[in-house]
Kinemage of the C-alpha trace (Angstrom):
@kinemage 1
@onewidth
@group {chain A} dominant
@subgroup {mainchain}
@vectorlist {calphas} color= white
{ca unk a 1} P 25.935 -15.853 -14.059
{ca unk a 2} L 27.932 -13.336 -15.331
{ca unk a 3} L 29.360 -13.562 -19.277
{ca unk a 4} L 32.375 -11.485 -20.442
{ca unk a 5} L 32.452 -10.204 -24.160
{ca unk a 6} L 35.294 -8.234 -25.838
{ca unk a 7} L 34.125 -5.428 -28.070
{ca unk a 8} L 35.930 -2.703 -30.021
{ca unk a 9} L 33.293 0.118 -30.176
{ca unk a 10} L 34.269 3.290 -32.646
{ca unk a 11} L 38.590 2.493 -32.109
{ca unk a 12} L 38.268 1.767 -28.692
{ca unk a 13} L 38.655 -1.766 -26.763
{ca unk a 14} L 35.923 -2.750 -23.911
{ca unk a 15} L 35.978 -5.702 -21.798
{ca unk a 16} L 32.197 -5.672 -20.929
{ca unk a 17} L 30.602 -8.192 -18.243
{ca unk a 18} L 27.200 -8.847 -19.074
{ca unk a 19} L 24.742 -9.909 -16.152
{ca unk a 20} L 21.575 -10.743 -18.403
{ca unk a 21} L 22.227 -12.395 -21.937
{ca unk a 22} L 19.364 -11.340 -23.243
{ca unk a 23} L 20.785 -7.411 -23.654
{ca unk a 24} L 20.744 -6.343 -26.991
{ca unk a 25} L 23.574 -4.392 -28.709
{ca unk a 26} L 21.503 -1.480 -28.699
{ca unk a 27} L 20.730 -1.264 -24.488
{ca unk a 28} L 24.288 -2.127 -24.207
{ca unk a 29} L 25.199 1.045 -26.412
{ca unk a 30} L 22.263 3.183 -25.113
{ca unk a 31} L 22.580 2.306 -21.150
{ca unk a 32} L 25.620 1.128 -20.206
{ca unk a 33} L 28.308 2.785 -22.700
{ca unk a 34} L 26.003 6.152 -22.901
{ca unk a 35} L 26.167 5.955 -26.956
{ca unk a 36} L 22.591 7.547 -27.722
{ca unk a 37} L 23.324 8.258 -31.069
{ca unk a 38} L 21.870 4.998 -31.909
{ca unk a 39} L 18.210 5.387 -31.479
{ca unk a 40} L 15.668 3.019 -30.498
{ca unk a 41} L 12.496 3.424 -32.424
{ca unk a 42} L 10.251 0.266 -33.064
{ca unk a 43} L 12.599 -2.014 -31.104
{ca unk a 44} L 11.357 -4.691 -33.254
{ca unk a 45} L 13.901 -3.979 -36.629
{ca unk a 46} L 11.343 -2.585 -38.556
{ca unk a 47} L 12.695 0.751 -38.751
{ca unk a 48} L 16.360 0.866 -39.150
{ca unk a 49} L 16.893 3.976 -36.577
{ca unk a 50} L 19.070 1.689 -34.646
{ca unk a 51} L 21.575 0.742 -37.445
{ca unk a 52} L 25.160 0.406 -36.783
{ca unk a 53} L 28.291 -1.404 -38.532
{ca unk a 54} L 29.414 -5.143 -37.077
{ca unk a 55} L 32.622 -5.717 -38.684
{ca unk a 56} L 31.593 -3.469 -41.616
{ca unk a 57} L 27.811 -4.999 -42.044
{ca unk a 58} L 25.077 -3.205 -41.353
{ca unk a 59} L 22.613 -4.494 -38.681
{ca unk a 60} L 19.613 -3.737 -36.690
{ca unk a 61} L 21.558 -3.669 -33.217
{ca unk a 62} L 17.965 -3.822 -31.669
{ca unk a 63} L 17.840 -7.419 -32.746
{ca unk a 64} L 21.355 -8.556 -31.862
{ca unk a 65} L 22.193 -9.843 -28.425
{ca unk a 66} L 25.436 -8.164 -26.907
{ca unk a 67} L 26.726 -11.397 -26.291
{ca unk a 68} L 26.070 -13.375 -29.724
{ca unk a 69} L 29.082 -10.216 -30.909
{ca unk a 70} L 32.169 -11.544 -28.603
{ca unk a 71} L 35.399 -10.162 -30.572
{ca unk a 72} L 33.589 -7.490 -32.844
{ca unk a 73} L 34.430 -4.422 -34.296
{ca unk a 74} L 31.485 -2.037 -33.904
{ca unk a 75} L 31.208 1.475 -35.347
{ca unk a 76} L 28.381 3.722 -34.166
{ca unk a 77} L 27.079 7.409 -35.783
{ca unk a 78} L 29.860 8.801 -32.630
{ca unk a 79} L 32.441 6.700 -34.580
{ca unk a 80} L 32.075 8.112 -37.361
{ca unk a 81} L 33.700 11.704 -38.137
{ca unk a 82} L 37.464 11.425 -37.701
{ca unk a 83} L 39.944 14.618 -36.246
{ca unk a 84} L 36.856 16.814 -36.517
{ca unk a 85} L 35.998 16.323 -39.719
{ca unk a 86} L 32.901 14.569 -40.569
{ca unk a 87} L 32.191 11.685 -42.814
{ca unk a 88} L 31.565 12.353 -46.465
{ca unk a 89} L 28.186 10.646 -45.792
{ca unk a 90} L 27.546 12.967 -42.699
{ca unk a 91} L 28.436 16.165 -44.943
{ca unk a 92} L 25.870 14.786 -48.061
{ca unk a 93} L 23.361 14.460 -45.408
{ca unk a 94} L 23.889 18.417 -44.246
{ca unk a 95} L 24.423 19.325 -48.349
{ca unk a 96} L 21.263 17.843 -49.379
{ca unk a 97} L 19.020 18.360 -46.611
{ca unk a 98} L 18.872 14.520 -46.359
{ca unk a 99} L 17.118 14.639 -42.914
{ca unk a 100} L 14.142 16.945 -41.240
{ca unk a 101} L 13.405 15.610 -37.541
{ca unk a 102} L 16.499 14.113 -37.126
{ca unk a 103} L 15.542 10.619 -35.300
{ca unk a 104} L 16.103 8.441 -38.301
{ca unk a 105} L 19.424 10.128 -39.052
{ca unk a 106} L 22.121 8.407 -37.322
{ca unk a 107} L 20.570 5.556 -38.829
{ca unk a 108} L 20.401 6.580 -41.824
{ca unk a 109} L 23.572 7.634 -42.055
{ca unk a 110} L 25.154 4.183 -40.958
{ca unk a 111} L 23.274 2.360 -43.273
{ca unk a 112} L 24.168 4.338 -46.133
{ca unk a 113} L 28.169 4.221 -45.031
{ca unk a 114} L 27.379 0.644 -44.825
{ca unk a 115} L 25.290 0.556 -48.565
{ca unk a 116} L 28.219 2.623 -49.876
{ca unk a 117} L 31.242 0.252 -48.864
{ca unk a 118} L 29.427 -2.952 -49.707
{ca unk a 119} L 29.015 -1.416 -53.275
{ca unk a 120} L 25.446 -2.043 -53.657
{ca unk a 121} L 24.977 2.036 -54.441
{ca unk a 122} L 26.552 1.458 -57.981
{ca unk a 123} L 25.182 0.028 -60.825
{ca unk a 124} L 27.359 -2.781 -62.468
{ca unk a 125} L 28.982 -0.267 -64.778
{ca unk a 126} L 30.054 1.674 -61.768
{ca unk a 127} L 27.550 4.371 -62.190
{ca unk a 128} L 25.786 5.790 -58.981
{ca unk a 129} L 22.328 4.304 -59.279
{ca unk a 130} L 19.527 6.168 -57.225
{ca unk a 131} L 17.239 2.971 -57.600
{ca unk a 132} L 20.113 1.058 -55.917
{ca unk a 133} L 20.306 3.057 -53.324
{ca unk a 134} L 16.382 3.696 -52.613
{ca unk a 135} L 16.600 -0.597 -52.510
{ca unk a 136} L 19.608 -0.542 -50.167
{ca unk a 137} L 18.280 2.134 -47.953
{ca unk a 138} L 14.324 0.570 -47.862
{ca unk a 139} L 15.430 -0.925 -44.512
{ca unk a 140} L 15.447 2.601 -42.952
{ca unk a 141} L 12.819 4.533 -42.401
{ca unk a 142} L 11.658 8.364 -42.177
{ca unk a 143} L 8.303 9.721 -40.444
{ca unk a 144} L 9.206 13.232 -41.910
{ca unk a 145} L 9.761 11.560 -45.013
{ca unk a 146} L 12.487 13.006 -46.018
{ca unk a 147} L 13.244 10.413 -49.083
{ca unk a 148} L 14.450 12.314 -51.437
{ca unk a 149} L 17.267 14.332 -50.080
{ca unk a 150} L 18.272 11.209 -48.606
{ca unk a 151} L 18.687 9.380 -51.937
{ca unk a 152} L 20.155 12.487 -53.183
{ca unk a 153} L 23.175 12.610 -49.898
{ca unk a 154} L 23.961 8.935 -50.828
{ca unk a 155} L 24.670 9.315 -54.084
{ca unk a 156} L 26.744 12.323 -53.653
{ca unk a 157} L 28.728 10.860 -50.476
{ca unk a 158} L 28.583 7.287 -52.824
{ca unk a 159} L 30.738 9.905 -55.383
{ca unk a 160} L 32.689 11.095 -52.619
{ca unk a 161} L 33.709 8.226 -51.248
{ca unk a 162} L 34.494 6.064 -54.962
{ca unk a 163} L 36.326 8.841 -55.764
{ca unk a 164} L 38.930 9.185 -52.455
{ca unk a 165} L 39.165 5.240 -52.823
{ca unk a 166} L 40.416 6.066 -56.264
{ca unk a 167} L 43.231 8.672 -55.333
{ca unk a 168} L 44.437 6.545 -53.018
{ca unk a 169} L 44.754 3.902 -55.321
{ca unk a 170} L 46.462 6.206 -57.672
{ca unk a 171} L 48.389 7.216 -54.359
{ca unk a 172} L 49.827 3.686 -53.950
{ca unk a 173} L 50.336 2.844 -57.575
Protein backbone atom coordinates (compact mmCIF):
# COMPACT_ATOMS: atom_id res chain seq x y z
CA UNK A 1 0.00 0.00 0.00
CA UNK A 2 1.25 3.01 -1.16
CA UNK A 3 0.58 6.55 1.01
CA UNK A 4 0.93 10.00 -0.63
CA UNK A 5 2.22 13.00 1.56
CA UNK A 6 2.60 16.66 0.43
CA UNK A 7 5.74 18.34 1.66
CA UNK A 8 7.31 21.75 1.03
CA UNK A 9 11.07 21.07 1.56
CA UNK A 10 13.47 24.44 1.61
CA UNK A 11 10.58 26.64 -0.92
CA UNK A 12 9.91 23.87 -2.97
CA UNK A 13 6.55 21.64 -3.25
CA UNK A 14 6.90 17.59 -3.42
CA UNK A 15 4.19 15.20 -3.87
CA UNK A 16 6.06 12.15 -2.38
CA UNK A 17 4.52 8.44 -2.49
CA UNK A 18 5.72 6.56 0.29
CA UNK A 19 5.86 2.62 -0.05
CA UNK A 20 6.86 1.79 3.70
CA UNK A 21 5.33 4.07 6.55
CA UNK A 22 7.75 3.43 8.72
CA UNK A 23 10.45 5.95 6.72
CA UNK A 24 11.60 8.54 8.78
CA UNK A 25 11.97 12.21 7.70
CA UNK A 26 15.52 11.82 7.75
CA UNK A 27 15.84 8.52 5.02
CA UNK A 28 13.29 10.38 3.14
CA UNK A 29 15.70 13.52 3.03
CA UNK A 30 18.94 11.43 2.92
CA UNK A 31 17.79 8.66 0.18
CA UNK A 32 15.19 9.62 -1.78
CA UNK A 33 15.42 13.62 -2.11
CA UNK A 34 19.49 13.37 -1.94
CA UNK A 35 19.49 16.16 1.01
CA UNK A 36 22.70 14.87 2.99
CA UNK A 37 23.15 17.86 4.75
CA UNK A 38 21.12 16.39 7.43
CA UNK A 39 23.27 13.83 9.04
CA UNK A 40 22.44 10.71 10.65
CA UNK A 41 24.50 10.08 13.70
CA UNK A 42 22.94 7.99 16.64
CA UNK A 43 19.67 7.44 14.75
CA UNK A 44 18.12 7.19 18.04
CA UNK A 45 17.66 11.39 18.80
CA UNK A 46 20.27 11.48 21.13
CA UNK A 47 22.48 13.61 19.24
CA UNK A 48 20.76 16.32 17.42
CA UNK A 49 23.02 15.96 14.05
CA UNK A 50 19.84 15.31 12.27
CA UNK A 51 17.93 18.54 13.27
CA UNK A 52 15.81 20.32 10.88
CA UNK A 53 12.78 22.96 11.08
CA UNK A 54 8.90 21.46 10.81
CA UNK A 55 6.89 24.46 10.39
CA UNK A 56 9.53 26.53 12.26
CA UNK A 57 10.13 23.83 15.29
CA UNK A 58 13.01 22.17 15.65
CA UNK A 59 12.97 18.31 15.58
CA UNK A 60 15.01 15.25 15.53
CA UNK A 61 13.88 14.19 11.86
CA UNK A 62 15.46 10.73 12.82
CA UNK A 63 12.48 10.19 15.04
CA UNK A 64 9.68 11.51 12.84
CA UNK A 65 7.94 9.30 10.34
CA UNK A 66 7.67 10.95 6.76
CA UNK A 67 4.20 10.30 6.81
CA UNK A 68 3.03 11.54 10.45
CA UNK A 69 4.31 15.37 8.41
CA UNK A 70 1.48 15.39 5.48
CA UNK A 71 1.17 19.30 4.57
CA UNK A 72 4.52 20.54 6.24
CA UNK A 73 6.84 23.10 5.66
CA UNK A 74 10.35 21.70 6.13
CA UNK A 75 13.61 23.66 6.01
CA UNK A 76 16.89 21.76 5.89
CA UNK A 77 20.82 23.23 6.40
CA UNK A 78 20.44 23.38 1.99
CA UNK A 79 17.45 25.69 2.76
CA UNK A 80 19.02 27.81 4.47
CA UNK A 81 21.35 30.59 2.75
CA UNK A 82 19.20 32.67 0.41
CA UNK A 83 20.62 34.37 -3.27
CA UNK A 84 24.08 33.26 -2.16
CA UNK A 85 24.28 34.71 0.85
CA UNK A 86 24.37 32.67 3.89
CA UNK A 87 22.38 32.77 7.03
CA UNK A 88 23.49 35.06 9.80
CA UNK A 89 23.67 31.83 11.87
CA UNK A 90 25.81 30.08 9.09
CA UNK A 91 28.26 33.25 9.01
CA UNK A 92 28.55 33.23 13.27
CA UNK A 93 29.36 29.68 12.87
CA UNK A 94 32.44 30.55 10.21
CA UNK A 95 33.21 33.98 12.57
CA UNK A 96 33.58 32.12 15.67
CA UNK A 97 34.98 28.95 14.72
CA UNK A 98 31.72 27.40 16.08
CA UNK A 99 32.50 23.95 14.50
CA UNK A 100 35.88 21.64 14.08
CA UNK A 101 34.87 18.20 12.30
CA UNK A 102 32.00 19.45 10.82
CA UNK A 103 29.35 16.42 11.35
CA UNK A 104 27.38 18.10 14.06
CA UNK A 105 27.21 21.34 12.09
CA UNK A 106 24.27 21.36 9.95
CA UNK A 107 22.68 20.42 13.02
CA UNK A 108 23.83 22.68 14.92
CA UNK A 109 23.16 25.27 12.89
CA UNK A 110 19.32 24.41 12.51
CA UNK A 111 18.83 24.14 15.96
CA UNK A 112 20.27 27.33 16.79
CA UNK A 113 18.09 29.16 13.77
CA UNK A 114 15.39 27.31 15.43
CA UNK A 115 16.59 28.45 19.38
CA UNK A 116 16.98 31.95 17.89
CA UNK A 117 13.36 32.45 16.35
CA UNK A 118 11.56 30.77 19.21
CA UNK A 119 13.31 33.43 21.47
CA UNK A 120 14.58 31.15 24.01
CA UNK A 121 18.38 32.73 23.29
CA UNK A 122 17.31 35.97 25.21
CA UNK A 123 16.94 36.53 28.61
CA UNK A 124 13.52 38.13 29.65
CA UNK A 125 15.02 41.60 29.47
CA UNK A 126 15.97 40.91 25.92
CA UNK A 127 19.58 40.45 26.62
CA UNK A 128 21.49 37.59 24.73
CA UNK A 129 21.96 35.03 27.47
CA UNK A 130 24.85 32.42 26.84
CA UNK A 131 23.27 30.12 29.62
CA UNK A 132 20.07 30.22 27.49
CA UNK A 133 21.54 29.25 24.73
CA UNK A 134 24.02 26.41 26.18
CA UNK A 135 20.20 25.06 27.62
CA UNK A 136 18.59 25.46 24.18
CA UNK A 137 21.43 23.97 22.29
CA UNK A 138 22.06 20.80 25.06
CA UNK A 139 20.01 18.76 22.55
CA UNK A 140 22.95 18.88 20.05
CA UNK A 141 25.90 17.43 20.40
CA UNK A 142 29.78 17.79 19.44
CA UNK A 143 32.52 14.87 19.55
CA UNK A 144 35.19 17.62 18.78
CA UNK A 145 33.66 19.54 21.37
CA UNK A 146 33.60 22.48 20.01
CA UNK A 147 31.17 24.20 22.82
CA UNK A 148 32.35 27.22 23.13
CA UNK A 149 32.59 28.81 19.78
CA UNK A 150 29.31 27.43 19.32
CA UNK A 151 27.72 29.36 22.22
CA UNK A 152 29.74 32.19 21.12
CA UNK A 153 28.13 31.98 16.96
CA UNK A 154 24.63 31.91 18.60
CA UNK A 155 24.80 34.71 20.43
CA UNK A 156 26.32 36.77 17.80
CA UNK A 157 23.87 35.43 14.91
CA UNK A 158 21.01 35.74 18.07
CA UNK A 159 22.34 39.76 17.73
CA UNK A 160 22.22 39.56 14.15
CA UNK A 161 19.15 38.34 13.66
CA UNK A 162 17.11 40.65 16.76
CA UNK A 163 18.64 43.32 15.26
CA UNK A 164 17.43 42.90 11.23
CA UNK A 165 13.93 41.99 12.87
CA UNK A 166 14.23 45.42 14.37
CA UNK A 167 15.00 47.50 11.10
CA UNK A 168 12.42 46.01 9.54
CA UNK A 169 10.12 46.90 12.05
CA UNK A 170 11.40 50.38 11.93
CA UNK A 171 11.10 49.73 8.03
CA UNK A 172 7.31 49.22 8.26
CA UNK A 173 6.55 51.73 10.94
Amino acid sequence: MDFSIQLTINGESHAISLDDPRVTLLDLLRERLHLTGTKKGCDRGQCGACTVLVDGRRINSCLALAVSLDGASITTIEGLARGGLLHPVQEAFIEHDGFQCGFCTPGQIMSAVGLIAEGRAFDENGVVDPERIREGMSGNLCRCGAYAGIVEAVAKAAGTVAGQAMSEREKAA
